[in-house]
Structures are given as C-alpha cells and as structure tokens.
N, C-alpha and C positions, 0 to 999 in steps of 0.2 A: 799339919804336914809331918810325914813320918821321919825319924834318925834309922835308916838301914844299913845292915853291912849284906857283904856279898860273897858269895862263897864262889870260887874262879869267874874272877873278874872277866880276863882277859881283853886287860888296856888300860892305858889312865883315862880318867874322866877330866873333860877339859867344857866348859862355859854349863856345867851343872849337869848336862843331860848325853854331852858327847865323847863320844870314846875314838881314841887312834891307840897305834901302837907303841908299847911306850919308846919312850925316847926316839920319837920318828923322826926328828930332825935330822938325826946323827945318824942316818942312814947307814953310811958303812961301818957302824957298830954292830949292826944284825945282819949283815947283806946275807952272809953266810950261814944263819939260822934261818930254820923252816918255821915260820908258824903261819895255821891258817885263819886269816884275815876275818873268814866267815865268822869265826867264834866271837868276834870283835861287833860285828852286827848284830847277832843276839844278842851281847850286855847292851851295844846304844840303843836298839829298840825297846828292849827292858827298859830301863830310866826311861825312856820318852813317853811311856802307859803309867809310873806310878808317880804317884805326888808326894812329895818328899823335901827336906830340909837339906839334912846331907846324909851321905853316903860314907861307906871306910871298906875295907877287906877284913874280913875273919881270915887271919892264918891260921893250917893247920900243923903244919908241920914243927913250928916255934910256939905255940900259945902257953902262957902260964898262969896260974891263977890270978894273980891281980891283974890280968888281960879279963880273964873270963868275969870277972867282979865287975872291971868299968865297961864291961857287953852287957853284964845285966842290968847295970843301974843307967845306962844312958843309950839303950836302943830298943827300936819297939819289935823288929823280926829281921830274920834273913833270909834274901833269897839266895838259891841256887840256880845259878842261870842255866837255861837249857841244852841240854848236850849233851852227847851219847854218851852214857853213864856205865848204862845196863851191858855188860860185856864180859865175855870171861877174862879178860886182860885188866880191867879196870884193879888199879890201887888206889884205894882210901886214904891210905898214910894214917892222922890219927884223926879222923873226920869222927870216928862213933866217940873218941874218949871227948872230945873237943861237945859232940852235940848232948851227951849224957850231962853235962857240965852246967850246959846254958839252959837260963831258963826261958829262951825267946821260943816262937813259933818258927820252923824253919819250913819257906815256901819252896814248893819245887818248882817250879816255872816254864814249864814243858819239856821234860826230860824224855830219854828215851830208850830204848833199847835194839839193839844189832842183834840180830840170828847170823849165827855161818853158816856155811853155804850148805852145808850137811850135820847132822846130827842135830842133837839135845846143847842147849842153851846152858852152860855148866857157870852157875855163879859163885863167887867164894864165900862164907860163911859171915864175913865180913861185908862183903856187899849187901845182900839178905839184910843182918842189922842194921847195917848203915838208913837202908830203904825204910825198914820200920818204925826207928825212932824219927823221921823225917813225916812220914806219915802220922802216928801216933801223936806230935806235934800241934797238927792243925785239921780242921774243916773236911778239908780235901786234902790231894796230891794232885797236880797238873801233869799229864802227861802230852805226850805229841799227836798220837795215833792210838787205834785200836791192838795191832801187837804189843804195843808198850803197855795198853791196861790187859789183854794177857798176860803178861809175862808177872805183871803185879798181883792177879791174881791168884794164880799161881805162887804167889809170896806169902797167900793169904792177906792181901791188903787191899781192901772193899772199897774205902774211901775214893775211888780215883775218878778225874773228871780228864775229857778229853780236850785238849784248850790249843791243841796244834802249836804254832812260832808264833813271841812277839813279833817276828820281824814280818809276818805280813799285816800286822799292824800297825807298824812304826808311824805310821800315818795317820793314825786314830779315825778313820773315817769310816762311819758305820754302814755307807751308803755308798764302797768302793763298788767300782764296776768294771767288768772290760769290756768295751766295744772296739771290735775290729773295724779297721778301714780297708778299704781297698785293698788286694795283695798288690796290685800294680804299682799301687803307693807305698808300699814299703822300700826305703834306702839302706837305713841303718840299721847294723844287725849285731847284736853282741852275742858271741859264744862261750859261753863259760868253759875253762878247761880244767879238768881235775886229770890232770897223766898219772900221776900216782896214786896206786891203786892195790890193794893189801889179797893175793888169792885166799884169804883167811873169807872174805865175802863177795868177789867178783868171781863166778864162777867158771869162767872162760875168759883169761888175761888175753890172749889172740884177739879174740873175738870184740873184747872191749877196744881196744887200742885201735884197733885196723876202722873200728864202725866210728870212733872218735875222729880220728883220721880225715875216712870218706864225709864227716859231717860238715869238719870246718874247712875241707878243700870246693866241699859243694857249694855251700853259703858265700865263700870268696866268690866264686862264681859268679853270683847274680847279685850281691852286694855290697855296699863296703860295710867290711866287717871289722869290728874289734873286738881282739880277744883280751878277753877277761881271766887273768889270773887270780889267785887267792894265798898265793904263798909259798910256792916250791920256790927253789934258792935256785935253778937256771931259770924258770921265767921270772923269775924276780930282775934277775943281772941282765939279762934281753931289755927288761920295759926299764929298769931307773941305773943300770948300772954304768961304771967309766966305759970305755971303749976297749979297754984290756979286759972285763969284768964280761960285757957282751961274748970276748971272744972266749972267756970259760968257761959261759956257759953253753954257749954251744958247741964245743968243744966235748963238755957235759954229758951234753946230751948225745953225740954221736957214737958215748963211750958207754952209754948206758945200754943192756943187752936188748933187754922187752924195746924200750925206745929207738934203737937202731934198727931194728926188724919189723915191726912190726905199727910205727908209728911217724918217725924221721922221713921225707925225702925232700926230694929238693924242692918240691912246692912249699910243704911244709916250712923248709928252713925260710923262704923265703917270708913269708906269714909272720912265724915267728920274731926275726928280725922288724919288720917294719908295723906289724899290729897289734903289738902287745900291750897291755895295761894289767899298770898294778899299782895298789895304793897302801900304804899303812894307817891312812883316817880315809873312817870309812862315809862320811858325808861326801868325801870326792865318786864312791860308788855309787852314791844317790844321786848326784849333779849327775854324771855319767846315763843312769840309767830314763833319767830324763828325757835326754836327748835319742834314746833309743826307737824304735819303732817296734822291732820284737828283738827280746833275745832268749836265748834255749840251749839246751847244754847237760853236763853232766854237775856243775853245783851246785848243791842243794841251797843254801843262802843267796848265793848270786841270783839265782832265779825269781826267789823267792821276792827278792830286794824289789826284782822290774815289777813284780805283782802290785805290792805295796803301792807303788807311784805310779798305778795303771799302766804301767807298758805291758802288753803282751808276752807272754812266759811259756814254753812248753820244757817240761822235762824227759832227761834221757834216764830211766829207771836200772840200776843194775844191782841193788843191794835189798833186802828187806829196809833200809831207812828210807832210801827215797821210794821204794813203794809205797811207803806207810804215808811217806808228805803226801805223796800225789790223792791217793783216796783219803786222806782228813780232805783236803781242800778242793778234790776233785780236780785234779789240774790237767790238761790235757798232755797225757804222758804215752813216748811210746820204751819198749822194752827193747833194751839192749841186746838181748838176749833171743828175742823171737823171731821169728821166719818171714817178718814183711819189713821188706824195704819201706826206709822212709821218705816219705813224699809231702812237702809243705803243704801241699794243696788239698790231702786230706783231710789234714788239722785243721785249717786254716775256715774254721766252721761254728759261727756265732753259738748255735748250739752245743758246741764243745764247753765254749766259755762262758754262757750261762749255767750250765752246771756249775763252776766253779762261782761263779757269781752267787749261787743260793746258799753254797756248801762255806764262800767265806761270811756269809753276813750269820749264818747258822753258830757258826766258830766262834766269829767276833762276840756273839751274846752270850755264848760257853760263857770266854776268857772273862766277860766283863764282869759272869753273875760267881765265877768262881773266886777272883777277886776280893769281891764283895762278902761271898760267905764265909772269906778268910780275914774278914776284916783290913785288909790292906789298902790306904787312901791310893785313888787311882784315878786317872782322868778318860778312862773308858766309859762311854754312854751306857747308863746302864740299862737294862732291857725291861719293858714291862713286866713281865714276871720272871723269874728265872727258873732257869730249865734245871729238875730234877738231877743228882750226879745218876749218871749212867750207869747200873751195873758192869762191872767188869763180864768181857764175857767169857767164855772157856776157851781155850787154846784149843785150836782143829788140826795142824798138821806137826810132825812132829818133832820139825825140826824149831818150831816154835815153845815148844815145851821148855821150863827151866826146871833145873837139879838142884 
C-alpha cells in the first residue's frame, strides 16, 4: 500500500477513506463561509479507488526544504484531486516551485478545464508550466472530458487520458447500471441547486435562474422533494442554521438582486424554508441519495453522487463543464439554454440511460487501466486489456481554444 500526499485536499479525512468538512462539528465556526461541499466528494471518492497506507497534504504556499526532503524520502506520489483547474483566474501560488523540487510522480485525477462564454481560453504562463511538469511526471495526465484534453493539447501535452470523476465511481462497481422503474412509482425526488452562478460562464443569468426556478416549483408539484444544497451560506443557514440564522438568510436572499427578480417568490421561499438539505460529511449525501428515486438539477457532483449509488440522475447543462460531464458519461442531459421545455416524460427513457450505462462501464476501464499505467495501488477492477491513451483531439470551436 501506498504513503500519498494530496494536493487540495478539501476536508479532513476521518476512518482512512472519508472526508467532511473540517471542523464540521463546530458548525457555527463556518456557517458564514461558502465552500462547496462537492469538492469534498471528489477527495472521498478518490481515497475510496486507491489502496494506500496513509495520506498527508502537500502545502503550497508554506513548503520548505526539509518538508520537500521528508516528501521524497517517505512518499511514493501525489495526487491532485480533480477540479476545475484549467481557467484563466486560476492561481498556482507556488505549486510549479514546490513540483520542480519533488521528486514524486504527481497524478492528475480528472481535472478539468472551463471555456467562457465567449472568446479564447486565456491561461497564464504559470498555469501552462504548472500542467507540464504534472504531465511530464508520469504515464498519463487524467482529465475529465474531451475539451479538457483539447485544451491540453493545445499545451502540447500528448500524454492525456480521459478518466471522467472518481465520484461516479465511488462505489467501485464495474457492473453499475441504471434501471428505471416506473414513473408512477417515483416519490422522492432530490434537486440539486447551484443559485450561484458566475456570468463569466452562464451565458444568460435571466434565463438560468427563472428555468431553475420553474424546475424545483414543478418537481414540488408531483413529489416530495428535497433540495439539495452544496454550500452557499443562505441555504446553508435555511437547512442547519439557529432560527435567527434562517431569518438571515432569507433575509439574504430577498436582498440579493438576480435572486429577488428573477428566482425568489413565495413558493420558493416556502420550499426553501421547509426542504432544504445540507451536510458538511459528505457520507450523509450518500445515505441521502439512497433514499432517492431520481434526482436532477444543476450540480454537477450532486448528480453525479445519485449515479454512483444507482439512483437515477439527469442534468441541467449550462457551462462547458457540465457539458463535458454529461457526454464523458452520456448522461441524460437537457440544456439550460435551449428552446425546449422540459418534460420528465421525455427523459424518462431506458434508452437514455443505457447509453450512459455503456459510456460509464467504458470510463470505469479508462480510470482503472490509467491507474494502472501510472503505477498507482488501486482497488479498481482492472480490465482485460487496457485501452490505448486516446490521442488528444484538436480543438474545433473557438472559444475552446487556449493562448
């Protein structure tokens, strides 16, 4: 078993393989900090795929040499858990001086890259290195999707294999499947809600919020629904806060502009108030999603999470990332953005989710053979032969392109 460190954790790791947020006990220590939960899912699904001793954090920002000396003499590699990396906003800090230093393998572990909503992909010079020496490290580089190995090609970095999220693996089942039941039979319905939304990649703020809106006043409708937060600080104070705490946030929220207009009304508040969920350990999302029947939404992890544990999952697509999930995995997605109303009954089409069925067991043998040819101990079945790295392909549109 391997000694690994990990490059942005985010979480402590508690009974070897699980991650909450830290200091979740002490809730109204963070109530008032945003962080999203989801990034907490990809570390614990990561640990729960590789076989391992223990675990530490690589800092970047404090590291010194005799840090870097006891990395090289007492650990076998690092990974970098996955997560939207590839941005023009992204800071390093001193991540290139820190990986010129060591001399471990450092794994990418499905990383990814964002397009905005317009133009060229603009990375800093800094980023660019960062990717290479990460690259130049090992075997491969894991990315999430096929713009992400665009965007790496364009870096000139050939290595790249497409290995999608631990997290629809978390469950290590090679033979996951989804089989619909009846719609009649559906009760439980979770909606993931992501209100927070950056016009740097949602191309029409109106348009998202008002269709967000219409989704989880429709779902109320025809089932009990819970919603599923991930980390803004008024649904946070809604699902675990005091009762002064409730009334800030929605308070919050009535004072927030896009939210007032264009997302807030009185159905809403009432939803809000009484079906909120939110968790800082994220095993309580797994219990949770358990219980579900389908749930669908704009989180890309949340979603992700019901797949995992066969519950039925459809996504709501509004950015290049969650485009990129839905065709790695094939997931039955519709677009925020496009000119048909949504209607449960059209998705709701075994043949939707056998595509996704062929498209995750296809993944799953990626992740296992990339793994593998990285040398990293893992408890992913490994696939009778392993599949070739994919050449990277050429970037076709142009806002896909990076500088």
């Amino acid at each position: 078993m391997a000694r690994i460190l990990v490059m942005s954790p985010s979480g402590e790791v508690y009974d070897h393989d699980n991650v909450r947020w830290y200091e979740h006990a002490r809730l109204q220590s963070h109530i008032d900090h945003y962080h999203n939960i989801g990034d907490a899912f990809v570390f614990d699904s990561s640990l729960k795929l590789l076989d391992f001793e223990t675990i530490e954090e690589l800092p970047i920002t404090s590291v010194d040499q005799a840090q870097i000396d006891r990395f090289n003499a007492e650990f076998d590699y690092v990974f970098l858990r996955g997560s939207n990396y590839v941005h023009a906003q992204m800071d390093w800090s001193r991540t290139a001086e820190v990986l010129r230093r060591l001399k471990l393998p450092v794994i990418a572990f499905g990383i990814g890259a964002q397009a905005p909503v317009s133009g060229r992909l603009e990375l800093s010079e800094d980023s660019k290195t960062v990717l290479r020496l990460i690259a130049d490290s090992t075997a491969s580089l894991g990315v999430r999707g096929t713009y992400s190995a665009e965007v790496m090609n364009g870096l000139g970095i050939r290595n790249v294999r497409i290995i999608g999220c631990p997290t629809a693996f978390r469950s290590n089942r090679p033979d996951l499947a989804i089989r619909l039941p009846a719609l009649d039979a559906v009760k439980q319905v979770g909606v993931t809600l992501r209100r927070e939304v950056s016009k740097l990649y949602a191309k029409d703020i109106k348009r998202y919020l008002t269709f967000h809106r219409d989704l989880v006043k429709a779902m109320a409708e025809r089932f009990e629904v819970t919603l599923m937060s991930q980390g803004e600080v008024e649904e946070k104070k809604l699902a675990l806060g005091t009762p002064e705490q409730k009334l800030e946030g929605m308070a919050a929220l009535r004072e927030n502009g896009w939210a007032a207009e264009w997302y807030l009304d009185e159905r809403m508040e009432g939803l809000y108030r009484d079906r909120m969920f939110y968790s800082d350990v994220v095993a309580d999302y797994e219990q949770l999603v358990r219980k579900l029947d389908l749930v669908l939404g704009y989180r890309l992890h949340g979603n992700l999470m019901a797949l995992a544990n066969g519950t039925p999952a459809i996504y709501f697509t509004y950015d290049s990332r969650t485009v990129e999930f839905a065709e790695t995995f094939q997931i039955p997605s519709v677009d925020v953005f496009g000119d048909t109303p949504f209607s449960l009954e059209d998705y709701w089409d075994q043949a939707r989710f056998d595509r996704f069925n062929a498209a995750y067991a296809r993944v799953y043998g990626a992740m296992s053979a990339f793994l593998s040819e990285n040398r990293i101990p893992h408890k992913m079945v490994q696939p009778q032969a392993a599949a070739p790295v994919p050449p990277a392909p050429t970037a076709k549109e142009p806002e896909r392109k990076v500088a």
